[in-house]
C-alpha positions, -999 to +999 in steps of 0.1 A: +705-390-614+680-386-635+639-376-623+610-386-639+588-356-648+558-376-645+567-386-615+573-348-604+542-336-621+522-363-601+539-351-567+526-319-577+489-330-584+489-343-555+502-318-533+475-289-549+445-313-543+457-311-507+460-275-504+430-269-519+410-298-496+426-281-461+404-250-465+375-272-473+376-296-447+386-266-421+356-248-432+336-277-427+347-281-389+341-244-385+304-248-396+299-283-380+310-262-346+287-231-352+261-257-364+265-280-331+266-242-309+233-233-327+212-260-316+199-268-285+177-289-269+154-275-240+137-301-223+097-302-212+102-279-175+127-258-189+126-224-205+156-204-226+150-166-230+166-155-260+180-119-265+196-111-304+218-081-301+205-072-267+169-069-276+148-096-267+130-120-285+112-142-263+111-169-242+120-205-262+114-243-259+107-268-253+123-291-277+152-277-305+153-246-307+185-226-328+203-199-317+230-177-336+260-185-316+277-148-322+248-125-319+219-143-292+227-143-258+204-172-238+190-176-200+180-212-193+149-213-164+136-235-143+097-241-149+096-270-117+089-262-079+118-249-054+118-252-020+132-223-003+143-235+034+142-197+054+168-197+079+159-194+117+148-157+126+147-142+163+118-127+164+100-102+192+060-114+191+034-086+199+034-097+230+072-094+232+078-132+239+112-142+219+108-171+194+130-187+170+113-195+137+120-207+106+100-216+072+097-234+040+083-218+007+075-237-022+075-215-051+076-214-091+085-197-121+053-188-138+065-163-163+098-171-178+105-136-194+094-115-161+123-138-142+146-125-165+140-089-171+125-079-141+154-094-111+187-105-111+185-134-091+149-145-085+159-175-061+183-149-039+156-121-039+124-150-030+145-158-004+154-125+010+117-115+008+109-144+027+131-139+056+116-100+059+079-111+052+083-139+083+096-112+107+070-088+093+044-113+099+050-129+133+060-096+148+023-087+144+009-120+165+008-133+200+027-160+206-004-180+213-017-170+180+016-185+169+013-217+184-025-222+181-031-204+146-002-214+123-027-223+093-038-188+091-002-176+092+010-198+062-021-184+041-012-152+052+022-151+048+016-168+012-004-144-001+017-115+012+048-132-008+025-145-038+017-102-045+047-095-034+068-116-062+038-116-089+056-089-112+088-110-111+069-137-126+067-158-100+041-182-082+040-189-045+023-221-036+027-227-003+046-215+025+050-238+058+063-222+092+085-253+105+094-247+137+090-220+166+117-224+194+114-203+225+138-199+257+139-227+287+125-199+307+098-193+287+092-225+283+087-233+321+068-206+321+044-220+296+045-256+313+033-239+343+008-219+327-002-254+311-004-267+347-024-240+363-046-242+332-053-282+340-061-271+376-086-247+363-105-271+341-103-298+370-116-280+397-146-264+370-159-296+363-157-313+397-176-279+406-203-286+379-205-323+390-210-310+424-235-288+412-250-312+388-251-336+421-274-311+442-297-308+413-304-341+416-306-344+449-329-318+453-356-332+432-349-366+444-360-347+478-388-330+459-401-366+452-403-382+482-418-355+503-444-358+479-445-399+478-440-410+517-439-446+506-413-439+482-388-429+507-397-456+532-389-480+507-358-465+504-351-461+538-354-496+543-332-506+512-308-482+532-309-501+563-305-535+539-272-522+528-261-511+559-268-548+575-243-564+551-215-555+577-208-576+601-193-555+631-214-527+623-234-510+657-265-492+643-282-466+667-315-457+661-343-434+676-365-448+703-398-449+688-385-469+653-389-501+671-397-518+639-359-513+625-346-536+651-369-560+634-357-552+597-323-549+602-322-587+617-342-598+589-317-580+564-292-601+585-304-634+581-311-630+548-276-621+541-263-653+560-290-672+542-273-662+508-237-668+522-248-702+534-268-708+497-235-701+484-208-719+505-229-753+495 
């Protein structure tokens, strides 16, 4: 049988063309790949710290930035707010009262390149230095201080961790003491200190009313040895009142003959009114 050379020679044409597009088209992928591993895209609250050949050359972004893919080595940050949650600590107060407390710090990265160069993990080390600052911080304080004064403990333990974590690059906002537990014996003890505390303030001002009361009294006293008619007429309007009862037995002295007189008036004047009233 017989084969065309044309044929044979077009076979071969072919089969060249195809050995010489394979290196082509796989070069082509290869660069598409290192092209694709090159770019990247750092958003607006994020940071890439870019080191060529171990030497650093800054911190990138946002937006494209490219990278050589064989000789930069990146670290991505984190520009938004953490919350840190501090675990409960047991903590001995100044005035060796037990308490369980626990925190919250809100914190940032200020300084992308310091978070990088300067610790390992910045989120493991805040947190560590948290936990160490809080026991520092309410080991120092009453436990009244601690109930009664928490503002002034949340600036002071933020500015303690703000210096603290400055040359890491990093901002402390705010830091928030949550909650501070204490044992059911302590805290009867409190409740009754709470108690004794009511008595005090009770008894204190029924003592100043008292006192308050005598005042009064006093230069009420003042006043009518000085106006005689003054206290007559409140003698009398004393006697009125006391006339309003029904069963009452008055006694009076022998020579105030004239209150015998009043106090009957006072009497028919009050049935006079009841009478007015049941028509």
């Amino acid at each position: 049988m017989e084969v065309n050379p044309s044929l044979l020679s077009a076979e071969g044409l072919q089969i060249e063309t195809v050995v010489e597009v394979i290196p082509i088209v796989i070069l082509a992928i290869f660069l598409l790949i290192i092209l694709a591993s090159a770019i990247r895209i750092v958003r607006e609250y994020e940071r890439i710290v870019v080191f060529r050949l171990g030497r650093l050359l800054g911190a990138k972004g946002p937006g494209v930035v490219i990278v050589l893919p064989a000789l930069d080595r990146v670290k991505k940050i984190d520009l938004r707010l953490f919350t840190l949650d501090v675990p409960k600590q047991r903590i001995f107060t100044k005035d060796n009262v037990t308490v369980d407390v626990d925190a919250v710090v809100y914190f940032r990265v200020a300084e992308a390149v310091l978070a990088v160069l300067k610790v390992q993990d910045y989120v493991l080390a805040s947190s560590l230095l948290s936990q160490t600052t809080l026991r520092d911080v309410i080991g120092q304080v009453e436990f009244d201080d601690l109930l009664t004064k928490r503002d002034e403990l949340n600036k002071r333990l933020q500015l303690i961790l703000d210096e603290a974590t400055d040359p890491w690059g990093i901002k402390v906002t705010a830091v928030a003491i949550k909650d501070a537990a204490i044992p059911e014996s302590m805290q009867r003890a409190i409740a009754k200190q709470a108690e004794a505390e009511r008595e005090r303030r009770s008894r204190v001002i029924m003592a100043e009313g008292e006192l308050q009361a005598a005042q009064k009294m006093t230069e009420a006293a003042s006043f009518y040895m000085k106006n005689p008619s003054a206290m007559r007429l409140r003698e009398l309007q004393t006697w009125t009142e006391i006339a309003r009862e029904k069963n009452m037995i008055i006694v009076t002295e022998g020579g105030t003959t004239s209150l015998g007189a009043v106090v009957g008036l006072a009497r028919e004047a009050a049935k006079g009114r009841q009478y007015e009233q049941r028509e």
